[in-house]
C-alpha positions as CSV (number, residue, x, y, z in Angstrom):
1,X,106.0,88.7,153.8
2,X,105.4,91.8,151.6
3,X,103.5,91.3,148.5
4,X,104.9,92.5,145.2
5,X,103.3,95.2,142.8
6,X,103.6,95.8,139.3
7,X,101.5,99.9,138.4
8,X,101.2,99.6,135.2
9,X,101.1,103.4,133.4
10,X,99.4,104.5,130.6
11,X,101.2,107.9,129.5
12,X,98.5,109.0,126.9
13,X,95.1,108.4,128.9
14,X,92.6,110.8,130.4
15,X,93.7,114.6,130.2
16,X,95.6,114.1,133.7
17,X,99.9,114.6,133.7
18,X,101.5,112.0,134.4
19,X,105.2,112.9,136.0
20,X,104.2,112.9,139.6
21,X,102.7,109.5,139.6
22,X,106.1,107.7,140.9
23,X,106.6,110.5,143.5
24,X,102.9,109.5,144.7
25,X,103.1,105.9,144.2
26,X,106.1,105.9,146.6
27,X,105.2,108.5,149.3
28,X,101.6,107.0,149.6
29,X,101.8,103.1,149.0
30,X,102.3,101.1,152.3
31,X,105.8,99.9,151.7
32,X,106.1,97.6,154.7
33,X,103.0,95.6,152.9
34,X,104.2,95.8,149.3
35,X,107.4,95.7,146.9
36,X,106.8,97.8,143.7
37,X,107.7,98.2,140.3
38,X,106.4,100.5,137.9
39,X,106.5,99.8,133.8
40,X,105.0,102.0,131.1
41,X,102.9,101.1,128.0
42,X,104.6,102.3,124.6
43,X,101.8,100.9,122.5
44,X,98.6,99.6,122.1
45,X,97.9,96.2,123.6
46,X,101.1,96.6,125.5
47,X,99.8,96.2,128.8
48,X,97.8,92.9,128.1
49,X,101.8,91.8,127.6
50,X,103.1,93.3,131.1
51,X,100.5,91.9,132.7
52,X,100.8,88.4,131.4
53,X,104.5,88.8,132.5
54,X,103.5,89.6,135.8
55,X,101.6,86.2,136.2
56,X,104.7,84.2,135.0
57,X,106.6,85.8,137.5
58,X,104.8,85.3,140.4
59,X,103.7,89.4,140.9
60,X,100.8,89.4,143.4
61,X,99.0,92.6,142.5
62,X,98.8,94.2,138.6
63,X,97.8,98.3,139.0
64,X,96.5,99.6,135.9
65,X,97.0,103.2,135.7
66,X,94.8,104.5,133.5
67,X,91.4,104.4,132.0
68,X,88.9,101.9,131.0
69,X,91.1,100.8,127.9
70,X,94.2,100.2,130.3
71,X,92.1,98.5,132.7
72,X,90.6,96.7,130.0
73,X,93.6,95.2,128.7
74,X,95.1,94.5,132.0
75,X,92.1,93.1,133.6
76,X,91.5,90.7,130.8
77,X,94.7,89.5,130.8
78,X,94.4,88.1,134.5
79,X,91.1,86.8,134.0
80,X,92.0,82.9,135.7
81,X,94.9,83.9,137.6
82,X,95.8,84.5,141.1
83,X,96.8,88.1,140.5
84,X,95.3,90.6,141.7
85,X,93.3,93.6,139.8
86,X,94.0,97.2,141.1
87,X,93.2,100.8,139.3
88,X,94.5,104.3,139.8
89,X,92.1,105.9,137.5
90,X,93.4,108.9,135.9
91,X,91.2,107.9,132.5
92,X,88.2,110.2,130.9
93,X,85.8,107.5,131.6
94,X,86.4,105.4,134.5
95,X,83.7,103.6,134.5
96,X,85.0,100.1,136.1
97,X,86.8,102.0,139.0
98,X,82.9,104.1,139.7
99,X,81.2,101.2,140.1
100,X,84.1,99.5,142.6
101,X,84.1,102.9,144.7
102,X,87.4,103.0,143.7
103,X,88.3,107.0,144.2
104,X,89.3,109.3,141.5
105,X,92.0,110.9,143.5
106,X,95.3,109.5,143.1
107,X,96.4,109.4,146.7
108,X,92.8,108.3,148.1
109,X,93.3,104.9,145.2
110,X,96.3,104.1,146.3
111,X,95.5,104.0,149.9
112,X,92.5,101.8,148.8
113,X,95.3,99.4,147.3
114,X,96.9,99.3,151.2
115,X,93.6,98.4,152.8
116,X,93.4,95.5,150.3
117,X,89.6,94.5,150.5
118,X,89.6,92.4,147.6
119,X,86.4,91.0,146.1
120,X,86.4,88.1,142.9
121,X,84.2,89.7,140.3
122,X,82.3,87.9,137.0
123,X,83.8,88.8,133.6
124,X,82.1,87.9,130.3
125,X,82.9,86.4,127.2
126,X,81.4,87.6,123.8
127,X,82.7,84.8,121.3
128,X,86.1,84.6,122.2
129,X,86.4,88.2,123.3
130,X,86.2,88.9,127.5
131,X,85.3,92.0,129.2
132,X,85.3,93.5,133.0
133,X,82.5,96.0,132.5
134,X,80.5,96.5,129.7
135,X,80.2,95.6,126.0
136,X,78.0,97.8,123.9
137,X,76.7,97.2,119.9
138,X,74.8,100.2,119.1
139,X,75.0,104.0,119.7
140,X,77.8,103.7,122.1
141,X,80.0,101.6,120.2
142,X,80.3,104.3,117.5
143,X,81.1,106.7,120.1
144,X,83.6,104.5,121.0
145,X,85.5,104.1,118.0
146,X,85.0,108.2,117.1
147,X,86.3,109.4,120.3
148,X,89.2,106.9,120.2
149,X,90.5,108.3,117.0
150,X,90.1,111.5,118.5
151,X,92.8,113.7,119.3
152,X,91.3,115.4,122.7
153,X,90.4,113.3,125.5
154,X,88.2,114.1,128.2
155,X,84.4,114.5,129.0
156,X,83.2,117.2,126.8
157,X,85.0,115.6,123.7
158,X,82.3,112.4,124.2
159,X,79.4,114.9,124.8
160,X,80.4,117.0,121.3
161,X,80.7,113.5,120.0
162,X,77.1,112.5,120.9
163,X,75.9,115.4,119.9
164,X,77.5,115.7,116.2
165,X,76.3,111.8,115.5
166,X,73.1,111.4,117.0
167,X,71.4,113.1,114.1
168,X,72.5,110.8,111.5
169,X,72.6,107.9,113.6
170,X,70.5,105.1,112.2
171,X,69.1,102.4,114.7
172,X,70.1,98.8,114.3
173,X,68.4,95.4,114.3
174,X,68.3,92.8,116.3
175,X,67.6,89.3,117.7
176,X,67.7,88.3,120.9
177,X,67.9,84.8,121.9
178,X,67.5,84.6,125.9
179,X,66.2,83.0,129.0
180,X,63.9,80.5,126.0
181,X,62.4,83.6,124.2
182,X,63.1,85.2,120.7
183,X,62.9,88.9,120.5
184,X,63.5,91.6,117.6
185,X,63.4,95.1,117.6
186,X,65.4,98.0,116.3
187,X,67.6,100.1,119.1
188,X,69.7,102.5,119.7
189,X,71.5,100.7,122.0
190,X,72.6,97.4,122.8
191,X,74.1,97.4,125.4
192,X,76.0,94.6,127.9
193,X,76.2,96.0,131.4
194,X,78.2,93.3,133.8
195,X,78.8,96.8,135.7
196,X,76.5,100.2,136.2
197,X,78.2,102.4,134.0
198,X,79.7,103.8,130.6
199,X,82.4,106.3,132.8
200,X,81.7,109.7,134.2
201,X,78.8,109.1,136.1
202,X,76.3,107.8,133.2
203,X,74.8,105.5,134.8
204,X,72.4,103.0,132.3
205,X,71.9,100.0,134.0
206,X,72.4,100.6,138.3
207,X,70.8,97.2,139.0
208,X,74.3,95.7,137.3
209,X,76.2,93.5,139.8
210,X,79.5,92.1,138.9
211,X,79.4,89.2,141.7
212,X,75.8,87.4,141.1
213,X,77.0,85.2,137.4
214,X,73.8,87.3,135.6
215,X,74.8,90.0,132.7
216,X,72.0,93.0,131.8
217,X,71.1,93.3,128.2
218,X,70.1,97.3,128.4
219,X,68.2,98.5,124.7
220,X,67.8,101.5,123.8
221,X,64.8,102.0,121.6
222,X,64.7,104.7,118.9
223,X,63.3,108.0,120.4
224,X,63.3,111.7,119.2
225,X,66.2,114.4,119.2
226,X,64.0,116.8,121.6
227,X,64.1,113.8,123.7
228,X,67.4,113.6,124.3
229,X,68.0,115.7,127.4
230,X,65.5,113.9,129.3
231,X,67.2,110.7,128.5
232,X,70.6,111.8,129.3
233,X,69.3,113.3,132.8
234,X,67.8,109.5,133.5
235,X,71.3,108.5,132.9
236,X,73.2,110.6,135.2
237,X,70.6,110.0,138.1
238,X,70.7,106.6,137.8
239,X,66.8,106.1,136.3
240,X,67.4,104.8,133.1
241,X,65.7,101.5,133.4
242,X,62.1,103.8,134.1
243,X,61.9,105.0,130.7
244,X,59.8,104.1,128.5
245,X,62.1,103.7,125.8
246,X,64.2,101.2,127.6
247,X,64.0,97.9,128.5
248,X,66.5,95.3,130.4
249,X,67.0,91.5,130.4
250,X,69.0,89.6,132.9
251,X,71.0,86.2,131.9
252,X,73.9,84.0,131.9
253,X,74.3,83.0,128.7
254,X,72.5,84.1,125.3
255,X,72.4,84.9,121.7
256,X,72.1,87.9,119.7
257,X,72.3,88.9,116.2
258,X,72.4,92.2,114.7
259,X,73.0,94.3,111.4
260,X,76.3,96.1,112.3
261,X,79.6,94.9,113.2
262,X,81.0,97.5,114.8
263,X,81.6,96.9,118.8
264,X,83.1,98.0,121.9
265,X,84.5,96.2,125.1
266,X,85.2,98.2,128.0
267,X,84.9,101.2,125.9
268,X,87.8,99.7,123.3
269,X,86.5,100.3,120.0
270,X,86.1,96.3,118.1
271,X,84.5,94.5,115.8
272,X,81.6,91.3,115.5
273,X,80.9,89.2,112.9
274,X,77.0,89.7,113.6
275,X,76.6,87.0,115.9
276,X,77.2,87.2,119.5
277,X,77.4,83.8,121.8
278,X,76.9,85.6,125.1
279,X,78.1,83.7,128.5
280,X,78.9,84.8,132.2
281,X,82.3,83.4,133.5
282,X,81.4,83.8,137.1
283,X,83.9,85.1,139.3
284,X,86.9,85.0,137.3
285,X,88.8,88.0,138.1
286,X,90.4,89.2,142.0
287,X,90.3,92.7,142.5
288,X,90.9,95.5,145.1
289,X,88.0,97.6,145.4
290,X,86.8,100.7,147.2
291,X,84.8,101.2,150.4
């Protein structure tokens, strides 16, 4: 019996067109395994909609075509279902579908949706606010919100980002209730790291696994502008954690307060109230991965 497929398209994301998709979809998806439909997104939030949809009516697999905000909102939305995660990633980022080996060529991710190896990953929940990959407070969360009111998409629009705030960044504070110990320091970032990456090969936390119901707490402490390269380097090889200025925790569940309110999830700019009630939901999400 075939299975049925919603792809879910984003028509804004990444910097990538967009009107070949169907002709790809069809002329590379295994159609004697699957029945498809494809919807578009006209708005914000849209696809957390479609995919609750797709749950009521029985769809098997949910493709989000996009970046990390589609597969944000789509992901989170089948959190506790049945259904099936896939991603086409055509986003700047990409960060979920990096970590899963999921390929950044079209064709190549849709054939990964044929072989179907299918894996049930841990999300986690931030107060009442889920996320697949990673959750960020600090640095990164400002980046966040800047690039997503920016008008360019695209790699070099984050690195002029960084660039243009990091001088007048100021670190924030915070307290860290975890694993029976208290700890405060100031940081650059805060970061939740369920997977390994932020999107486009930076790399901060490659010890992440989304499968073993453990989240990393990666901080960044406060360092020097002439520093900065070295930093980013760690980043793209994967070295982060052997810096100096870093330091990871592990845990299931924990609590951390902080001076600043501003968030992301997934790289979806949001906001805190301060206090985060941090807990693993261990494998709560199905999804098609790469090799």
């Amino acid at each position: 019996m075939k299975k049925k497929i919603w792809f879910i398209i984003n028509p804004i994301s990444g910097v990538r067109r967009k009107d070949d998709l169907p002709a790809l979809i069809a002329s590379n998806l295994d159609l004697e395994k699957f029945d498809y439909e494809i919807q578009y997104t006209e708005y914000k939030g849209h696809a957390i909609a479609l995919a609750k949809d797709a749950i009521n009516k029985n769809i098997d697999v949910v493709c989000a075509v996009g970046g990390d905000g589609s597969v944000h909102e789509v992901g989170t939305a089948l959190i506790g279902s049945k259904v099936l995660l896939a991603i086409i990633p055509i986003g700047s980022g990409n960060g979920l579908a990096r970590h899963m080996h999921i390929p950044l060529s079209v064709k190549k991710a849709i054939i990964c949706i044929n072989e179907s190896k299918e894996i049930s990953m841990d999300t986690v929940l931030v107060n009442n606010q889920p996320f697949l990959g990673v959750g960020g407070y600090g640095f990164d969360a400002l980046i966040a919100k800047k690039f997503d009111e920016h008008k360019k998409r695209g790699l070099w629009t984050y690195v002029k980002l960084i660039l243009k705030e990091f001088l007048r960044y100021n670190p924030i504070n915070i307290s860290i209730d975890a694993n029976g110990q208290v700890k405060k320091l100031p940081v650059m970032l805060c970061t939740l790291a369920n997977t390994s990456e932020f999107g486009n090969g930076f790399i901060f936390s490659p010890k992440s696994d989304a499968t073993d119901g453990k989240v990393e707490l990666f901080l960044l402490k406060p360092f020097s502008f002439w520093r900065l390269p070295g930093i980013a380097l760690r980043f793209i090889i994967g070295r982060s954690e052997n810096s100096s200025y870093t330091e990871v925790l592990s845990f299931d569940h924990a609590t951390i307060r902080m001076t600043q309110q501003l968030a992301h999830y997934d790289g979806e700019p949001s906001t805190t109230n301060g206090e985060l009630k941090i807990k693993v939901i261990p494998r709560s999400l199905h999804i098609l991965i790469g090799k």
